[in-house]
C-alpha positions in Angstrom: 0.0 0.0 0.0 1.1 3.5 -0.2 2.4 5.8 2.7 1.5 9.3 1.7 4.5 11.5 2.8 3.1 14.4 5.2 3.5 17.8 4.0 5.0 20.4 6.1 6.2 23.1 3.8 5.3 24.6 0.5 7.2 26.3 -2.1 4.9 28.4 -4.4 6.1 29.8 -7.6 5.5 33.8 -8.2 6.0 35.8 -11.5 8.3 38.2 -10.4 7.8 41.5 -7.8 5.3 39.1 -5.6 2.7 39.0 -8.9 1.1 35.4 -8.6 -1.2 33.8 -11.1 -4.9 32.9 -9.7 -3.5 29.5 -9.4 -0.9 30.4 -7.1 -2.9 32.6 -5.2 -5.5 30.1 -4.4 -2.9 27.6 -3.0 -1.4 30.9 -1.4 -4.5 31.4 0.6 -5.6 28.0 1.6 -1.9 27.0 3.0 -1.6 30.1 5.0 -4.8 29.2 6.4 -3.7 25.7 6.8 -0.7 26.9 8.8 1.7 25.9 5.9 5.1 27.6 5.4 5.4 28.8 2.2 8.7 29.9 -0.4 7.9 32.0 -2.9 10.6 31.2 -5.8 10.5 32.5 -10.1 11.1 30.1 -12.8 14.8 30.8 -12.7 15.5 29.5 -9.1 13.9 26.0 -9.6 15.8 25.2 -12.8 18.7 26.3 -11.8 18.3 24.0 -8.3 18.5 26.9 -5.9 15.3 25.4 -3.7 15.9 23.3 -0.8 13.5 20.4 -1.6 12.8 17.3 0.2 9.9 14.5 0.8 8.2 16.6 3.2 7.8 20.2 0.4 4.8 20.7 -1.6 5.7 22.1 -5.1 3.0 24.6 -6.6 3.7 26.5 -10.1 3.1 25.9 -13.8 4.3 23.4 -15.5 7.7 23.7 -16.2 8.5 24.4 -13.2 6.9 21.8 -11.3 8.4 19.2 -13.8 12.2 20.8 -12.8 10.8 20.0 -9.0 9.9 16.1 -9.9 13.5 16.1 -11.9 15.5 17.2 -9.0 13.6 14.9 -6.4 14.2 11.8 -8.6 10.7 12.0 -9.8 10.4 10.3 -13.0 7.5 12.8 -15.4 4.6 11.2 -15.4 3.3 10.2 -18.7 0.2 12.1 -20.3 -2.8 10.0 -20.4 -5.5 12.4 -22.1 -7.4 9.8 -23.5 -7.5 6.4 -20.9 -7.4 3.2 -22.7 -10.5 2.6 -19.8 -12.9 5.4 -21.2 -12.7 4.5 -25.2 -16.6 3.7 -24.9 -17.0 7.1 -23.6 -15.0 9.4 -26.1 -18.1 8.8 -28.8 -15.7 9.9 -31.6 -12.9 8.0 -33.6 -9.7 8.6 -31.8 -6.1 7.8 -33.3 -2.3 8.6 -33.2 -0.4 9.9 -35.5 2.7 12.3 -36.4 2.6 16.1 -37.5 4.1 14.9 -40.8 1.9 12.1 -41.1 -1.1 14.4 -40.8 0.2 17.4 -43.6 0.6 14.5 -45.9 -3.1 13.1 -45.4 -4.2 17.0 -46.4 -1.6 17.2 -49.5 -2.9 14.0 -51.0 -6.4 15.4 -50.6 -7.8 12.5 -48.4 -8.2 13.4 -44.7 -11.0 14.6 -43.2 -11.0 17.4 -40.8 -9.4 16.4 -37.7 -8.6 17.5 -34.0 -4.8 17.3 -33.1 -2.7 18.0 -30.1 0.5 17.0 -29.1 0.9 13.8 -27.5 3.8 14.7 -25.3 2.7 16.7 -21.8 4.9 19.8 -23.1 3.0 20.5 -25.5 4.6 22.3 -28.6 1.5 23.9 -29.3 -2.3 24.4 -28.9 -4.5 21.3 -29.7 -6.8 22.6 -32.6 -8.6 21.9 -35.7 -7.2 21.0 -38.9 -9.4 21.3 -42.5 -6.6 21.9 -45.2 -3.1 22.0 -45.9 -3.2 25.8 -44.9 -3.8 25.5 -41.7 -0.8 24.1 -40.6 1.0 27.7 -40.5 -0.3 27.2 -36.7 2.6 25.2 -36.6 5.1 26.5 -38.0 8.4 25.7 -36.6 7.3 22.1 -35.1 9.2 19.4 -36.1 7.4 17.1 -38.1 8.2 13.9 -36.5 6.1 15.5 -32.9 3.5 12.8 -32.1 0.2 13.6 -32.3 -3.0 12.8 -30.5 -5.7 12.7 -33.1 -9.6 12.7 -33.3 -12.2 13.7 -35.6 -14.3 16.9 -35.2 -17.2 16.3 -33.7 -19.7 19.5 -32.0 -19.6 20.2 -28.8 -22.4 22.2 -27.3 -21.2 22.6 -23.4 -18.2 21.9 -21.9 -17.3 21.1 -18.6 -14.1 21.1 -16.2 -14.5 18.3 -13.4 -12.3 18.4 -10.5 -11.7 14.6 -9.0 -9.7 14.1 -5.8 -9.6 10.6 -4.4 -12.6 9.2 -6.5 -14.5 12.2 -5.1 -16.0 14.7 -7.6 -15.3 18.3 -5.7 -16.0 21.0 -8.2 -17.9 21.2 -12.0 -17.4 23.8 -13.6 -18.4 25.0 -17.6 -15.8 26.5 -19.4 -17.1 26.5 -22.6 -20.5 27.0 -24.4 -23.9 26.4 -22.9 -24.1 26.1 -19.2 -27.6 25.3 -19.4 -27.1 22.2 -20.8 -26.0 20.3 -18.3 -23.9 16.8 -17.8 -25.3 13.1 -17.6 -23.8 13.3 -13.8 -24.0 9.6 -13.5 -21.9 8.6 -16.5 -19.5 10.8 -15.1 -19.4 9.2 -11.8 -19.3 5.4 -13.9 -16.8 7.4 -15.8 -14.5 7.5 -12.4 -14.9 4.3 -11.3 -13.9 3.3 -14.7 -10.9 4.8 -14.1 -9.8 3.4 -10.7 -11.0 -0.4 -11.6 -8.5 0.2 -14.5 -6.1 2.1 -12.4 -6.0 4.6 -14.3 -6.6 7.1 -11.9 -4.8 9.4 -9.9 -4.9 11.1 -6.4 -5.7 14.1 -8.1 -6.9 15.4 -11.3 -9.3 17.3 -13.6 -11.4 15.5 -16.3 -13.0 17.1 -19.1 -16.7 16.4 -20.7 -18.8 18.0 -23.2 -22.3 17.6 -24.5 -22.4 16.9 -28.3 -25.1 18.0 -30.4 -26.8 14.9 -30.3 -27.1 15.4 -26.5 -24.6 12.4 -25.6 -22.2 13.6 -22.7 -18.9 12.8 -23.8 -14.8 12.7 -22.4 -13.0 15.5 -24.2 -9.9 14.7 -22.2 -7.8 13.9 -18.9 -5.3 16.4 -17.3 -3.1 15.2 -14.5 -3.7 17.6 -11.3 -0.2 18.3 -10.2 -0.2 21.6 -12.3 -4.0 21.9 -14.2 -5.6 25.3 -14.2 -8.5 26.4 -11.9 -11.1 27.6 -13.2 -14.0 28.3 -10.9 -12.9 25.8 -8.2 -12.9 27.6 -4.7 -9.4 27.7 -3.1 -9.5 24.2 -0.7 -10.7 22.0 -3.1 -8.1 22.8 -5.6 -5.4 23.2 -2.6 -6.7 19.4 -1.9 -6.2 18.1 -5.2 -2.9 19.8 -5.9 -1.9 18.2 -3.0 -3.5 14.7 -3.0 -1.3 14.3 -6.6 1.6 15.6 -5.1 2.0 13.0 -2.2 0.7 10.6 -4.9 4.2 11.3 -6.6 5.8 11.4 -3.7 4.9 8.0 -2.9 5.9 6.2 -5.9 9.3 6.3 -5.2 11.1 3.4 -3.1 11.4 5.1 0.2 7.3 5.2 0.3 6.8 1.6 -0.3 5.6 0.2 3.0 4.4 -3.6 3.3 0.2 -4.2 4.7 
């Protein structure tokens, strides 16, 4: 079984002259209320090792930054898992992989639909969007063409919906994107979950995201790990308890945490 590591300091990242994003400041608030300690630190400190880190700190900041943290604990990156093997019956679109190249070629030879693409790799090397021609792929200029892509064809989406999960519990819902008065099937979410865990495909902590399409199905747009996912209109201990359910996740997964039952 696991032994979550206990927290007893925090090092929160700031964007320079105290400015912190509303992530940041949400974490800010909750810890201090907590009783927390916390380190404010810029970009240029973590990369360059200049934190004190051990088992017992709490890393907050965006994602590079939180990835140099996991480096310099001995954290291997954990690998992006936007759409679970588990929750294929839920996508209700066809899904595929594919390369940048791979793609531009389809549209050159005049036989691929339009198609959703994003970069498979967690940094991504640009913004997931939608493809219809050969000319659109000035939007990614610069990319090499061998980058790995996460594919899927367009479908409409008439809501969208960020859920925040933290230890199989649902804690926040919140639309981001078109109607909010068409709501979410609320149960195939929650099958959606447990799903995920009977698969262990889970973690501690993270955000899931579902849409209704036009033909009123609720459907998985995605997965995002929660050790650095934007807020959105999560209040400040619910996002403070998933940021830090994932974070002792991680922790955990490395020797020293193993414990025997």
């Amino acid at each position: 079984m696991f032994n979550y590591p206990l927290i007893s300091k925090a090092f929160i990242q700031e964007q320079g002259n105290g400015l912190l994003r509303h992530e940041e400041q949400l974490v800010t608030e909750e810890l201090t209320r907590r009783g927390i300690p916390i380190t404010f630190y810029t970009e240029k400190r973590v990369h360059r090792r200049q934190l004190s880190l051990d088992r017992e700190s709490l890393v907050v900041g965006d994602m590079p930054c939180v990835l140099g943290a996991l480096k310099q604990l001995g954290i291997p990156e954990p690998l992006p898992n936007d759409y679970p093997a588990s929750l294929g019956n839920f996508m209700h679109r066809r899904t595929w992989t594919s390369t940048l190249q791979q793609l531009e070629m389809g549209f050159q030879n005049g036989n691929y639909p339009p198609t959703f693409a994003k970069p498979a790799a967690r940094r991504k090397r640009f913004t997931g969007c939608v493809f219809e021609s050969e000319y659109d792929f000035y939007r990614v200029y610069g990319v090499l063409r061998q980058e790995k892509l996460l594919c899927s064809e367009v479908v409409s989406w008439v809501s969208e919906y960020r859920v925040y999960v933290v230890r199989s519990e649902i804690r926040s819902i919140n639309c981001y994107d078109g109607n909010a008065n068409i709501p979410l099937d609320i149960e195939k979410v929650q099958y959606t979950i447990k799903a995920l865990d009977n698969a262990r495909e889970s973690y501690s902590g993270y955000a899931i995201d579902f849409g209704v399409l036009d033909s009123g199905e609720t459907a998985l747009v995605e997965m995002n790990d929660g050790f650095a996912i934007g807020a959105n209109k999560i209040d400040r201990k619910n996002y403070t308890d998933m940021i830090l359910a994932r974070w002792q996740e991680l922790l955990s997964l490395t020797s020293n945490y193993f414990t025997s039952s």
